[in-house]
ChimeraX commands (.cxc) that place a marker at each C-alpha (Angstrom):
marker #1 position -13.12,105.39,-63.67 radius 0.5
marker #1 position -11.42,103.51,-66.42 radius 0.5
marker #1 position -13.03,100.53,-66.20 radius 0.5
marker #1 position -10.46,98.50,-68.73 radius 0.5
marker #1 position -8.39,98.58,-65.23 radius 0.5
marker #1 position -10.16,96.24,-63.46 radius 0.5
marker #1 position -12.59,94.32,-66.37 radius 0.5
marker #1 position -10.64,92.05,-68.49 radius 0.5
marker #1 position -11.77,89.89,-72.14 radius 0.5
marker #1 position -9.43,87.40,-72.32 radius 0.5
marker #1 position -10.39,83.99,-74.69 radius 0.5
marker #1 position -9.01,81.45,-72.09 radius 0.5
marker #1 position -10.66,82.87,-69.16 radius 0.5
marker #1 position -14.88,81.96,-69.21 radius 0.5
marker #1 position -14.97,81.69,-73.53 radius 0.5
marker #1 position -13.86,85.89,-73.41 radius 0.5
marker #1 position -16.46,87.08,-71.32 radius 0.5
marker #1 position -15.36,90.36,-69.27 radius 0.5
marker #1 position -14.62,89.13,-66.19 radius 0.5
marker #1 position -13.28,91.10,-62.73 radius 0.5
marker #1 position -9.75,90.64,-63.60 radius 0.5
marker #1 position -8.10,88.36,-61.03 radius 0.5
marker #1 position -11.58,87.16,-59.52 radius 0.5
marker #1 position -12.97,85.07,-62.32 radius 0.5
marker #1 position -16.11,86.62,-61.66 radius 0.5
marker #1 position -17.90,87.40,-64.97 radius 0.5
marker #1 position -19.93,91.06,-65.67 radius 0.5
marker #1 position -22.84,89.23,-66.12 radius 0.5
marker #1 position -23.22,86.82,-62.84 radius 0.5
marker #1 position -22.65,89.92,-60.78 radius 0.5
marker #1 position -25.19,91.99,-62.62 radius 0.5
marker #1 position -27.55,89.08,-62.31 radius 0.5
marker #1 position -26.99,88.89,-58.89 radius 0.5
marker #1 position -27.49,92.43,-58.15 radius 0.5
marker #1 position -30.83,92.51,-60.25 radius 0.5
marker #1 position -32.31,89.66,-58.23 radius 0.5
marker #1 position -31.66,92.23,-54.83 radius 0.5
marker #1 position -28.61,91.35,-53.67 radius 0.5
marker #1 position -26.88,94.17,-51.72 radius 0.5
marker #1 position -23.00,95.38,-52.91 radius 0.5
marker #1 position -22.51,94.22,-49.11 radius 0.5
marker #1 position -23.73,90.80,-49.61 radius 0.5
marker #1 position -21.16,90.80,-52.94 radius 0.5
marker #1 position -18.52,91.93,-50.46 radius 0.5
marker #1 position -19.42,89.38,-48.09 radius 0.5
marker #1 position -19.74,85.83,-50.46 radius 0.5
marker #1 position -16.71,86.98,-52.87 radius 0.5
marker #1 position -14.31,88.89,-50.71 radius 0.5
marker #1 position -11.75,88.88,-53.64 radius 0.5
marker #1 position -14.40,91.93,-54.84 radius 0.5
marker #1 position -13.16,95.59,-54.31 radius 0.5
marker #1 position -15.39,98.55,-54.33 radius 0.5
marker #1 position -13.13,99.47,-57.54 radius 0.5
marker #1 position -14.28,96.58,-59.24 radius 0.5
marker #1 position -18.03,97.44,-59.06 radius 0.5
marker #1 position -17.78,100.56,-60.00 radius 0.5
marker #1 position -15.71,99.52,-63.14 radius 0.5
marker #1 position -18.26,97.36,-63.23 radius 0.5
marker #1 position -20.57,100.09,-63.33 radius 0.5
marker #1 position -18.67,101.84,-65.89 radius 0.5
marker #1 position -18.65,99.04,-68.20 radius 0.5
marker #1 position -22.31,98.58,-68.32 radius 0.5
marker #1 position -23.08,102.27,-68.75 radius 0.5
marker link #1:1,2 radius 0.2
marker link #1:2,3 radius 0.2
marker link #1:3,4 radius 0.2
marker link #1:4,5 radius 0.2
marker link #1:5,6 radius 0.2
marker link #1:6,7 radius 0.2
marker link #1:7,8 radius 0.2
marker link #1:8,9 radius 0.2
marker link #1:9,10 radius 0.2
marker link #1:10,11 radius 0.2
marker link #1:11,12 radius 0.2
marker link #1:12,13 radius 0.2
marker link #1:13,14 radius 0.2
marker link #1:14,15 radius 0.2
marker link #1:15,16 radius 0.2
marker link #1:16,17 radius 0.2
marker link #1:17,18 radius 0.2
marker link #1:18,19 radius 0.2
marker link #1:19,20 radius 0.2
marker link #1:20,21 radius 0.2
marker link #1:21,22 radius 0.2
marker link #1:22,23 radius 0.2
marker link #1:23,24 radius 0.2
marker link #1:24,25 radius 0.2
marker link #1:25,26 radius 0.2
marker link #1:26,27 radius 0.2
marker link #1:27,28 radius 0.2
marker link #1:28,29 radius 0.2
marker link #1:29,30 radius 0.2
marker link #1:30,31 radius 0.2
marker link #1:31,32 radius 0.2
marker link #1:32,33 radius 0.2
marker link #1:33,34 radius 0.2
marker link #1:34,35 radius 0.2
marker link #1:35,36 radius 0.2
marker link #1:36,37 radius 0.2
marker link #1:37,38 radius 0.2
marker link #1:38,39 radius 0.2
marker link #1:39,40 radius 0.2
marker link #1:40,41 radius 0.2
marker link #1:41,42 radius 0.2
marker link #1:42,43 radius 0.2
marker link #1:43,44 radius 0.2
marker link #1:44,45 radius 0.2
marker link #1:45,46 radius 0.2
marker link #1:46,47 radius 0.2
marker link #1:47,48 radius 0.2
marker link #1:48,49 radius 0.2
marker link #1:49,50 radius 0.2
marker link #1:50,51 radius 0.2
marker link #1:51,52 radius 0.2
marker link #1:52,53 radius 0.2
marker link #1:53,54 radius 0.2
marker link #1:54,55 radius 0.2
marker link #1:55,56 radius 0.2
marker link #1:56,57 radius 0.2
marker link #1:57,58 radius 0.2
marker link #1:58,59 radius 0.2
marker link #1:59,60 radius 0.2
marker link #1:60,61 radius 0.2
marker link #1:61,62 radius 0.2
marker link #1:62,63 radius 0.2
view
């Protein structure tokens, strides 16, 4: 997975934090959210702009 496909670091979106590109959803919030519990389902579910792609990019960034 080539997570520069889906994760984006652009200045004029949330001060250059990598962000879901085209969800304004930063790396951070949803690794917060998964670290308090939350379920990839429950992502799914309250931000249904999310794609299974994107987490695992997400993944991919992080490791």
């Amino acid at each position: 997975m080539n997570w520069k496909e889906r994760i984006v670091v652009d200045p004029s979106i949330l001060v250059g934090k990598p962000v879901i590109k085209g969800a304004r959803l930063s790396v951070d919030f949803l690794l917060k959210l998964l670290a308090t519990g939350w379920t990839e389902q429950q992502l799914f579910d309250n931000y249904p702009q999310l794609k299974p792609e994107d987490l695992h990019a997400l993944f991919a960034f992080v490791y």
